[in-house]
Phi, psi and omega in degrees: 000339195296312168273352161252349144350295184276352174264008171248022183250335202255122170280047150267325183297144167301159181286350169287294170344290191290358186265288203307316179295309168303358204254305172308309196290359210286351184281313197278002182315331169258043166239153181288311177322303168298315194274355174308287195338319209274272208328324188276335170308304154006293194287306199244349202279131183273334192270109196302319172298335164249015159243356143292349191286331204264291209285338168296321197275344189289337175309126204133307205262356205286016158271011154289124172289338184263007181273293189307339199275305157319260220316301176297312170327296161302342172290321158247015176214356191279130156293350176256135166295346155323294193289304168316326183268005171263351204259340171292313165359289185303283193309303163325311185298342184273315201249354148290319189268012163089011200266009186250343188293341153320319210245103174295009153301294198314300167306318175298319187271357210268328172277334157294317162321279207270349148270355181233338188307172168238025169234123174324295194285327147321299168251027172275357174295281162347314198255311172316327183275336196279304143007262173329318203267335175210089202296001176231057179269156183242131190302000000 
């Protein structure tokens, strides 16, 4: 797995390559290594299908911060709307298990998101989490 860690972070590989190492690794999620990997594909991946691939597979894992801080991220800032709606997906799923109520990023980008996304279901996500994560929060 080791080697395919460092191929899904470098685009010389074709994106099938980089589809198929998330797919392996996505078994490996709990070594630090792997999900540093996957946050960077996340992150860095010119291909919007392998940074929803990368973000699907980090589900699970989101008691790492820097796994949670890549969710937000993509929320704010990734441009295909693919990506963005797994990552509220992920958040949402998160502010359902009660696992989110701590961390005021989480509320602060989930309201930039739902006042600003241009995709509907962001931010109708978006207010269902804000909802969940504190029910007398004010919009």
């Amino acid at each position: 797995p080791r080697r395919r860690v460092g191929a899904i972070a470098r685009d010389r590989f074709d994106p099938g390559v980089r589809l198929d190492s998330v797919d392996v690794l996505r078994t490996q999620t709990g070594d630090a290594d792997v999900r540093r990997a996957l946050c960077a594909a996340v992150r860095k991946d010119k291909n919007p299908a392998v940074r929803m691939r990368a973000l699907e597979a980090l589900r699970g894992t989101t008691s790492d911060n820097r796994v949670r801080q890549t969710l937000l991220d993509a929320l704010l800032n990734d441009s295909n709307p693919g990506v963005r709606i797994e990552a509220i997906n992920a958040l949402r799923a998160l502010a359902d298990a009660g696992a989110v109520q701590e961390d005021s990023r989480v509320l602060q980008v989930l309201r930039d998101r739902m006042q600003r996304d241009p995709n509907h279901y962001i931010r109708l996500q978006s207010a269902a989490a804000i909802r969940r994560i504190d029910p007398s929060a004010l919009y």
